[in-house]
C-alpha positions in Angstrom: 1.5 -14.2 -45.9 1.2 -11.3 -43.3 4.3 -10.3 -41.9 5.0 -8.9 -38.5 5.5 -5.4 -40.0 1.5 -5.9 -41.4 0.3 -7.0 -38.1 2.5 -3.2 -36.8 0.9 -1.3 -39.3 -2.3 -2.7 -39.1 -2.2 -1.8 -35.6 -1.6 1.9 -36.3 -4.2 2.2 -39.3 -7.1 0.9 -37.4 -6.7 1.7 -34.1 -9.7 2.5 -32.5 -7.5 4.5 -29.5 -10.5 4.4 -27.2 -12.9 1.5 -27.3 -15.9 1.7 -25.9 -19.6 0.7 -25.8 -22.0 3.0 -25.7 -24.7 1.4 -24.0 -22.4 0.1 -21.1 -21.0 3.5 -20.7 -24.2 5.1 -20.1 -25.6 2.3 -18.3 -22.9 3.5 -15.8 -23.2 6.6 -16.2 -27.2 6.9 -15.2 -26.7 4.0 -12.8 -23.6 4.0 -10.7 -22.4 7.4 -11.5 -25.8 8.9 -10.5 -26.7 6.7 -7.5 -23.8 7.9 -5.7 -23.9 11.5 -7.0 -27.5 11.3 -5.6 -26.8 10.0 -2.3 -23.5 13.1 -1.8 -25.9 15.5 -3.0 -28.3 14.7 -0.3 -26.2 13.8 2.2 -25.1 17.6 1.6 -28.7 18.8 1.8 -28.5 17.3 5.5 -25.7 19.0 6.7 -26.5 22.3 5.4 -29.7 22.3 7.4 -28.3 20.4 10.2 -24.9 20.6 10.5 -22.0 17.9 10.5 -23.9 15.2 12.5 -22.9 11.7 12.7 -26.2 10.1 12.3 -26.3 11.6 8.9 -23.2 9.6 8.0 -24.6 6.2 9.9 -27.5 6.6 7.8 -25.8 6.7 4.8 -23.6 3.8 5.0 -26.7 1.7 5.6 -27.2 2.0 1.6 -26.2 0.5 -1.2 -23.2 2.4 -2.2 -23.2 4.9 0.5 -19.3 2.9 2.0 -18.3 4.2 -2.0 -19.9 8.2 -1.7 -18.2 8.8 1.5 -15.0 7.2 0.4 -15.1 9.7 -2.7 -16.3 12.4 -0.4 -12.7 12.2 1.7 -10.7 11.5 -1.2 -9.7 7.7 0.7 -9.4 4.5 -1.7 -11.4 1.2 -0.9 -8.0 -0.2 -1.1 -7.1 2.3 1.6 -9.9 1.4 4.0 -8.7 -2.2 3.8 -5.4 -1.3 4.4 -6.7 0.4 7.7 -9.4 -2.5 8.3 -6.2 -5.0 8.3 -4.1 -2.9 10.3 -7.0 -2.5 13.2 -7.4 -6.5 13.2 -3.8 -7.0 13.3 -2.4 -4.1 16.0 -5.0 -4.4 18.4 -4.1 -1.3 19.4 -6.1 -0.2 22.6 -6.6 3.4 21.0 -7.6 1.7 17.8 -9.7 -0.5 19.2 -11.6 2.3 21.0 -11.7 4.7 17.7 -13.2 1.3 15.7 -16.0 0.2 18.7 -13.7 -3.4 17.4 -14.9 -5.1 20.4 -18.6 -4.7 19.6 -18.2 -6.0 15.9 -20.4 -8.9 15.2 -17.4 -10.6 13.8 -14.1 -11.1 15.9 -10.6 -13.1 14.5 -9.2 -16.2 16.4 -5.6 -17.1 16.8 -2.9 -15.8 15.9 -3.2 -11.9 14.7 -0.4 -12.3 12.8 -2.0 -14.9 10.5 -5.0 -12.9 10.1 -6.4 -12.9 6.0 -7.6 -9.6 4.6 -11.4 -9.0 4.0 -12.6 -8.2 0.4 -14.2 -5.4 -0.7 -17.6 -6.6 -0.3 -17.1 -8.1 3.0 -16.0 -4.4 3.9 -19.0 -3.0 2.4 -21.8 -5.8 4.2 -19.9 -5.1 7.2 -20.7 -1.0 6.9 -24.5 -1.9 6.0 -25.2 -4.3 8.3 -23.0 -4.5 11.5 -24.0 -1.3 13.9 -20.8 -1.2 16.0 -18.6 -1.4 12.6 -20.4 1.1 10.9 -20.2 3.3 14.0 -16.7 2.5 13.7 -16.5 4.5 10.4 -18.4 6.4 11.3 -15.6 7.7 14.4 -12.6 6.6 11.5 -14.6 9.8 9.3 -14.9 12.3 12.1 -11.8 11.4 14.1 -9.2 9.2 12.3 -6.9 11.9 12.2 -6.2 12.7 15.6 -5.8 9.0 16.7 -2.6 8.3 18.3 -2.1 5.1 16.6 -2.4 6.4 13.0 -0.7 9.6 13.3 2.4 7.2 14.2 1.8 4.6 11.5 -0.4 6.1 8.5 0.9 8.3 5.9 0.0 11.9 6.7 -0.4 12.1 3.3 -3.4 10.2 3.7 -4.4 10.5 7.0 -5.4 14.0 6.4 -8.3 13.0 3.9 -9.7 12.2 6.9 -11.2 15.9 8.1 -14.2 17.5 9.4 -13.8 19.9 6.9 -14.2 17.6 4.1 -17.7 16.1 5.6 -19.0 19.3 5.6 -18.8 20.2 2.2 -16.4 22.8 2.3 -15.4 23.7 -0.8 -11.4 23.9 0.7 -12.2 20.4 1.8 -13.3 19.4 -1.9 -10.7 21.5 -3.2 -8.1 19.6 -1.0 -9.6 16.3 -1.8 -9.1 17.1 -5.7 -5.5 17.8 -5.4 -4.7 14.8 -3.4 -6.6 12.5 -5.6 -4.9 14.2 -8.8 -1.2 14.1 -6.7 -2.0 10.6 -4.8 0.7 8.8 -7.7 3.5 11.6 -7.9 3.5 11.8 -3.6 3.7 7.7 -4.1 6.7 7.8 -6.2 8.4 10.5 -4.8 12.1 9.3 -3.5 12.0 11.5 -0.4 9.4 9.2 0.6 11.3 6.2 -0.5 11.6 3.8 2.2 15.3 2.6 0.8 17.2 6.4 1.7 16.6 5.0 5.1 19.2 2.3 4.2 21.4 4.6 2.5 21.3 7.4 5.0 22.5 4.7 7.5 25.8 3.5 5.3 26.3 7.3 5.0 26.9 8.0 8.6 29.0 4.9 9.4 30.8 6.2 6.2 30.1 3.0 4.2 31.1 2.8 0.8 28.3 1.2 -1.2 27.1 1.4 -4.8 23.2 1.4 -5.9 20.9 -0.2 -8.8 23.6 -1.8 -10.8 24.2 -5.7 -11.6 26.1 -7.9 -10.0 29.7 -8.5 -12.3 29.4 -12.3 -11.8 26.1 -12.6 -12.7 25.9 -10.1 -15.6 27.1 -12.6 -18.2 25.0 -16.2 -17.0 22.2 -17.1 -19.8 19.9 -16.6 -17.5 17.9 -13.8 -18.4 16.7 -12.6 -14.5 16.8 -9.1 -13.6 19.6 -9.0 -11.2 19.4 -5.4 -10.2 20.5 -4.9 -6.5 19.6 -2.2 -4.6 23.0 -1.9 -2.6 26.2 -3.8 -2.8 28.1 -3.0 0.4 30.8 -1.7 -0.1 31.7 -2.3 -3.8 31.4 -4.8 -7.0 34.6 -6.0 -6.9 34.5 -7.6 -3.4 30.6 -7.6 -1.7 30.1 -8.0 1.6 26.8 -7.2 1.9 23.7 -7.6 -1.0 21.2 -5.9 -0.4 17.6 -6.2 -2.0 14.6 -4.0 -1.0 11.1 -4.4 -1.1 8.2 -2.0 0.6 4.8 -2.9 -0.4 2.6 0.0 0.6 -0.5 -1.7 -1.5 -0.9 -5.0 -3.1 0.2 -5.9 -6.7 0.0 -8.9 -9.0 3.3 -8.8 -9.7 4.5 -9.6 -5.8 4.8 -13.3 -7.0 6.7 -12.9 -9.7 9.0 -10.8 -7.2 9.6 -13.6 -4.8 10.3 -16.2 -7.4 12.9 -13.4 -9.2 14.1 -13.2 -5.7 14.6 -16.7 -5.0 16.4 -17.3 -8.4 19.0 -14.3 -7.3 19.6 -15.8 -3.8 20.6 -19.3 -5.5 23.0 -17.8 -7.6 24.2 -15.2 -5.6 25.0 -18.2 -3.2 27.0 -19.7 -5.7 29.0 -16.6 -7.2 29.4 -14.5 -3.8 29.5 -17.4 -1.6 31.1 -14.9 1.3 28.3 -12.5 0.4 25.5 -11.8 2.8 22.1 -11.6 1.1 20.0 -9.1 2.8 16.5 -8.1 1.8 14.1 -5.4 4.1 10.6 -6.6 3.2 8.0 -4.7 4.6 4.7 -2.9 4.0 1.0 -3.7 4.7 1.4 -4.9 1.0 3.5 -7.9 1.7 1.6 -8.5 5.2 -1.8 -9.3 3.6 0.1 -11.5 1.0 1.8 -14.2 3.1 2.2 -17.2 0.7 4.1 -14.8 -1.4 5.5 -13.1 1.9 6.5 -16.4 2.9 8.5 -17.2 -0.2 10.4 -13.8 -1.0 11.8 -13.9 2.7 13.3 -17.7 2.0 15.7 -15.9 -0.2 17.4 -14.4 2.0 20.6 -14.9 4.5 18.6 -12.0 7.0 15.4 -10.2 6.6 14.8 -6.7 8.1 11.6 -4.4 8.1 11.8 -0.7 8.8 10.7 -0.6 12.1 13.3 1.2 14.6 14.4 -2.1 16.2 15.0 -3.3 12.9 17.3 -1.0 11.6 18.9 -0.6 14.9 19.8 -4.3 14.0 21.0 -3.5 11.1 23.5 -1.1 12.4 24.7 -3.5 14.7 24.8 -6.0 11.8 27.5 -3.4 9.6 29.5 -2.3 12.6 29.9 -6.0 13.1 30.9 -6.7 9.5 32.6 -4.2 9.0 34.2 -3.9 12.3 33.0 -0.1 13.3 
């Protein structure tokens, strides 16, 4: 009988280390890959004997595919656009609004804002096609996205800088700059000076509050249970916590955001029971969590209080730790 040392070693000997199918692979090569090379390489044919016109850029998101060549043009993820999309539908910002031509869309949201669900891709992409005011929209996002008042406040400038003129017209800085950001987008998304959670910390630091960071909770490190009980800070030490604190900034969607609430949920009940003078904090914030609200919805149950980053939040929070700790 095989052991699980064979099925280890078969795994090495035959490994094929990058499966593929031919006939798929160039079936996407010839088809997708082409079709939108095609459609860049004439929208650049336009523009050199024109110049950067906007009709150019209407035209092109009438096709199939064109929403995708543009996209790859500026270096900006689908997933980015319906980051925006959400954030447009959801703000109502008058500035926004204008940028967008939202109040000419064919399609317009009832009710609350707040309870608004994110379009798919596709809806995205019939949108860009079909609706004239929503393409024209884009069209504005392409040209002038950066300047907007609105985004320069709330979008990363990281990304809000794909959005150029200089990129539309084929410059090769603009391509150049579009490279380097698409090779760079994970390391600038990782980076901790970017890490929402130094706000927290730099915050303890200049009420001078002791605090310790990523380590388990003493009463909980020897239960059966197998939960990950990592907390992001225990104010102002293990030995008597005042303050748990768990963190969570969603910047995209995941799969894994449910798995986070119910981990969450299972700490709050036991940190209930072992720390019962404990107050169990989380910040949850994030477009991420925003478009997710059954899951939203369940991670902030967890909690005793739930702040977000915004600057009346954390001003609350300050109140909350000169309270506590008598500051």
């Amino acid at each position: 009988m095989a052991t699980a040392d064979d099925f280890y070693q078969r795994v090495l000997e035959k490994n094929t280390f990058y499966y593929f199918d031919e006939s798929v692979e160039e079936k996407y090569d010839a088809g997708h890959i082409s079709a939108l090379t095609t459609i860049l390489l004439n929208l650049r044919e336009s523009v050199t004997r024109g110049g950067v016109q906007r009709s150019y850029f209407d035209e092109v998101l009438t096709k199939e595919n064109g929403l995708t060549a543009i996209l790859a043009l500026n270096g900006l993820s689908l997933e980015n656009l319906k980051r925006l999309t959400t954030v447009a539908r959801a703000a109502n910002d008058p500035s926004l609004n204008e940028l967008l031509c939202r109040s000419d869309w064919n399609v317009h949201d009832t009710g609350n804002p707040r309870d608004i669900s994110e379009w798919g891709s596709e809806r995205i992409a019939k949108l860009a096609r079909t609706d004239r005011a929503f393409r024209a929209g884009l069209v504005n996002l392409f040209f002038e996205g950066a300047s907007n008042p609105y985004l320069r406040r709330h979008f990363p400038p990281f990304h809000l800088r794909k959005l150029s003129i200089q990129k539309l017209s084929f410059s090769s800085d603009g391509i150049l700059d579009t490279l380097v950001r698409y090779k760079e987008g994970g390391s600038h998304s990782g980076q901790k000076d970017t890490n929402a959670d130094n706000q927290i910390s730099a915050i303890l630091d200049t009420l001078g509050i002791s605090y310790v960071s990523g380590v388990v909770l003493d009463r909980l490190s020897s239960t059966s249970d197998d939960t990950d009980r990592t907390m992001d800070f225990i104010v102002p030490d293990q030995a008597d916590p005042r303050i748990i604190i768990e963190s969570s900034f969603q910047a995209t969607t995941s799969s894994n955001m449910g798995d986070k609430a119910k981990t969450t949920i299972r700490n709050g009940e036991r940190i209930r029971v072992h720390y019962p003078s404990a107050l169990f904090i989380g910040f949850v914030d994030g477009i991420g969590w925003y478009v997710r609200k059954r899951d939203l919805r369940r991670i902030t149950s967890a909690f005793h209080d739930v702040f977000t980053f915004h600057q009346d939040e954390m001003e609350r929070f300050r109140k909350l730790l000169r309270e506590t700790f008598a500051l």
